[in-house]
Rosetta silent file (secondary structure, phi, psi, omega in degrees, C-alpha in Angstrom):
SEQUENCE: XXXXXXXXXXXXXXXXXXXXXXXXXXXXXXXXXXXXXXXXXXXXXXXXXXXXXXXXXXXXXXXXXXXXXXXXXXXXXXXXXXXXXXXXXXXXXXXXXXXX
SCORE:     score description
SCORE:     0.000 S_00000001
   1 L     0.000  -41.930 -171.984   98.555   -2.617  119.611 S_00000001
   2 L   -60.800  -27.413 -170.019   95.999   -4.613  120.930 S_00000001
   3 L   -93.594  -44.427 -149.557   94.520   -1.295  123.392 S_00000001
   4 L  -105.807   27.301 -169.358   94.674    1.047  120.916 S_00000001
   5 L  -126.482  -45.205 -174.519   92.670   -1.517  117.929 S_00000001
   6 H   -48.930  -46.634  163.358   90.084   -1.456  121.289 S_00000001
   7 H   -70.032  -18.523 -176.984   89.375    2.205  121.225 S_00000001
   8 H  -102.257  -26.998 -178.522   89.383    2.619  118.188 S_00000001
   9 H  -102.953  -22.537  135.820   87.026    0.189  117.004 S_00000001
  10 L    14.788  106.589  179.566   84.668    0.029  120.276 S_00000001
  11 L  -101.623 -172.213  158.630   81.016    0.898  119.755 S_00000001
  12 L   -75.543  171.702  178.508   78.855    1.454  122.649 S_00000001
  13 L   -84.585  138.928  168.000   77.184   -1.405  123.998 S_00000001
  14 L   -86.187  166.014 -178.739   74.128   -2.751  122.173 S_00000001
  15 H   -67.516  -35.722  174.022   71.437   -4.435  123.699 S_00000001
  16 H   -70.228  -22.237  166.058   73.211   -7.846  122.269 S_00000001
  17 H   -68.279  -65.928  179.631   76.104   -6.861  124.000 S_00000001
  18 H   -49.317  -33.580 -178.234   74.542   -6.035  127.374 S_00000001
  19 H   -57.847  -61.269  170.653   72.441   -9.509  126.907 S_00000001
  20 H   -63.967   -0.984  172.493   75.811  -10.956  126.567 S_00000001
  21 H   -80.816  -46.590  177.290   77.295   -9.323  129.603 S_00000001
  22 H   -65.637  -75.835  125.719   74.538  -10.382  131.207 S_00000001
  23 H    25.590  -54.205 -167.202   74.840  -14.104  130.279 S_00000001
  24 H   -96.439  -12.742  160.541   77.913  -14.173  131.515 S_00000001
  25 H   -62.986  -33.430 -173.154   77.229  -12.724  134.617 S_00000001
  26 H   -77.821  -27.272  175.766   74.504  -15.333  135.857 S_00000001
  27 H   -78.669  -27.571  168.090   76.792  -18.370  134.664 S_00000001
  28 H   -43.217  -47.959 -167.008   79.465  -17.022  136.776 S_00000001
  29 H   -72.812  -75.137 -173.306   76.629  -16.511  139.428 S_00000001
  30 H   -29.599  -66.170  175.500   75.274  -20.184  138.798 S_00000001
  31 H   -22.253  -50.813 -161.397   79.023  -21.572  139.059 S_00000001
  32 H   -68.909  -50.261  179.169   79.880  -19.978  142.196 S_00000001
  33 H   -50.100  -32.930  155.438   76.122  -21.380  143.378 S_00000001
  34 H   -77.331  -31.802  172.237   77.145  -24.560  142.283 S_00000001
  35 H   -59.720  -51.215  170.087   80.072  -24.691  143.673 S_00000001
  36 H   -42.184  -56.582  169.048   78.650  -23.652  146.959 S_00000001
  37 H   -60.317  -44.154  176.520   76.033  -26.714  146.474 S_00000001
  38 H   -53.649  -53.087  173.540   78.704  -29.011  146.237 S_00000001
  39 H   -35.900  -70.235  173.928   80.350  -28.033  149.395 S_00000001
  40 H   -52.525  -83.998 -139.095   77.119  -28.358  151.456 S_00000001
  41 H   -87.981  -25.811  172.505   75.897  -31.654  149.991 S_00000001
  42 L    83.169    1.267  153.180   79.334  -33.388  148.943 S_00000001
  43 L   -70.583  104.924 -149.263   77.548  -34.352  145.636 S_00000001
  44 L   -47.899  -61.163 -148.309   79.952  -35.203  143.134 S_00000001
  45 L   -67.955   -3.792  159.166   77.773  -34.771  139.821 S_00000001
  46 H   -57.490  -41.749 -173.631   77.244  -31.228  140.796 S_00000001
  47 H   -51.372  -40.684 -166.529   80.719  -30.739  140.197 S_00000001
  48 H   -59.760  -58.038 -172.218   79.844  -31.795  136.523 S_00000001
  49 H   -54.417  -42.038 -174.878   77.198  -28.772  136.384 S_00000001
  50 H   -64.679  -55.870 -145.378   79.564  -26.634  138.138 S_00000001
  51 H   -88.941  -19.996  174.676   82.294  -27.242  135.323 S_00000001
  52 H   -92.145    1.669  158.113   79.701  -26.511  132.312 S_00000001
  53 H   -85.442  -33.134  102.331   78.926  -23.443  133.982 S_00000001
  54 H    21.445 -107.237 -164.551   82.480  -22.466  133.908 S_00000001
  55 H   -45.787  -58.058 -132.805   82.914  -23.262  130.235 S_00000001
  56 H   -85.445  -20.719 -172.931   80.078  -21.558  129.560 S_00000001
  57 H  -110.668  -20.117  173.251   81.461  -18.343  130.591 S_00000001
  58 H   -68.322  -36.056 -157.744   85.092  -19.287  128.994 S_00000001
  59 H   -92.762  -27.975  167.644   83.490  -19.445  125.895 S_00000001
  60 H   -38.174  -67.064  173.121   81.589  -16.142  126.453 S_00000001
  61 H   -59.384  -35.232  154.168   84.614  -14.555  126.679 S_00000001
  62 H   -56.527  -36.934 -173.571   86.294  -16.048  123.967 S_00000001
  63 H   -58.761  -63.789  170.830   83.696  -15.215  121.660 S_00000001
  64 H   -11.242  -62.215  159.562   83.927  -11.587  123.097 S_00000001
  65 H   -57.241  -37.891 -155.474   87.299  -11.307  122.484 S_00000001
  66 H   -87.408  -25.742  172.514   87.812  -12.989  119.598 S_00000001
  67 H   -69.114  -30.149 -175.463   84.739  -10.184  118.516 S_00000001
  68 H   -89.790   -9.443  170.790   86.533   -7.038  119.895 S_00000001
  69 L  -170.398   -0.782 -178.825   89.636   -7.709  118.685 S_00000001
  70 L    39.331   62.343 -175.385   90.765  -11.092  117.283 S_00000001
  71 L   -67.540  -12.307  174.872   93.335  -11.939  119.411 S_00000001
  72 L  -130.803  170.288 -178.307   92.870  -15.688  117.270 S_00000001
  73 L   -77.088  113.860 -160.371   92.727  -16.963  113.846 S_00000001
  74 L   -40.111  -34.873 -170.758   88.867  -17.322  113.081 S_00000001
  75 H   -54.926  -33.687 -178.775   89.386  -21.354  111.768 S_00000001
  76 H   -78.948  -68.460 -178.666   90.534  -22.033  115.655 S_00000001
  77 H   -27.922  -39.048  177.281   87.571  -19.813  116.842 S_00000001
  78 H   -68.167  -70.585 -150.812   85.116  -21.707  114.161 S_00000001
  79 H   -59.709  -57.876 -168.759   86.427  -24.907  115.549 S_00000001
  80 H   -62.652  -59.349 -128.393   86.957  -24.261  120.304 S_00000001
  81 H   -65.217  -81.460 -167.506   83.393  -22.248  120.213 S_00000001
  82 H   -37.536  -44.610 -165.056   81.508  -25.489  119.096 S_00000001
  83 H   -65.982  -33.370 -176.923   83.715  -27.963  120.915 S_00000001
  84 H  -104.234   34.135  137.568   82.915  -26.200  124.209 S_00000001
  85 H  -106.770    1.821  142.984   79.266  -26.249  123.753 S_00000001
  86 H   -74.183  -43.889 -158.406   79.626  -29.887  123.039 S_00000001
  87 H   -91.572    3.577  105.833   81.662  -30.715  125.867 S_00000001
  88 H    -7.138  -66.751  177.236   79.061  -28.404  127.880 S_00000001
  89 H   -73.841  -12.937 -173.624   76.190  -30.686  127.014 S_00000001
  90 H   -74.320  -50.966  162.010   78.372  -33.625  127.314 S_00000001
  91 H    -2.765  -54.885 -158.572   78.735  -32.044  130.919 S_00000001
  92 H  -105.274  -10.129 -163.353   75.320  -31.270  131.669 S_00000001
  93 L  -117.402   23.658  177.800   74.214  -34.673  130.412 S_00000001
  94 L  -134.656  -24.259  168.785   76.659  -36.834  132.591 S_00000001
  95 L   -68.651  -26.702 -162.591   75.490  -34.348  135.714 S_00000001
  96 L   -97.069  -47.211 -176.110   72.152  -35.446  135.054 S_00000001
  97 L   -80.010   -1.112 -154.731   72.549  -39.294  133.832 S_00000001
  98 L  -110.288  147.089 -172.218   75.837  -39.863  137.231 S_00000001
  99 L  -116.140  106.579  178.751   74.549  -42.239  139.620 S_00000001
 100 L    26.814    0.000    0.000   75.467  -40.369  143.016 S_00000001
């Protein structure tokens, strides 16, 4: 049900769509990059940066999804999108504020 509500309703991609494609490629690339820094330097609070890069592409995709086909109820979608851009910044602001 789910494939055949894809095809059928499927535009081409728009330029906000490719933007978001794009987007989600570079936090994936930033993740991996972080991840990578962590390895090399053994500095934990990267990990923090690492894990809001992550989300940041979980929520890409949820939005995605939840646009192409609404695989969820919008009130949980109104609610997770914001909570994981708060817990993003809480993220990015405990990578930055961590003491080694």
């Amino acid at each position: 049900m789910y494939l055949s509500k894809i095809f059928l309703e499927t535009e081409l991609f728009g330029v906000g769509d490719g933007l978001e494609v794009g987007i989600g490629i570079v936090s994936l690339i930033l993740f991996g990059l972080a991840i990578t820094a962590y390895k090399n330097t053994g500095i934990k609070k990267i990990l923090f940066a690492a894990a809001a890069f992550a989300l940041f592409t979980v929520q890409l995709l949820v939005d995605a999804l939840e646009d192409s086909i609404g695989f969820l109820e919008e009130q949980i979608v109104d609610i997770f999108i914001p909570l994981i851009t708060l817990v993003i910044l809480i993220l990015f602001f405990v990578a930055i504020i961590k003491k080694k």
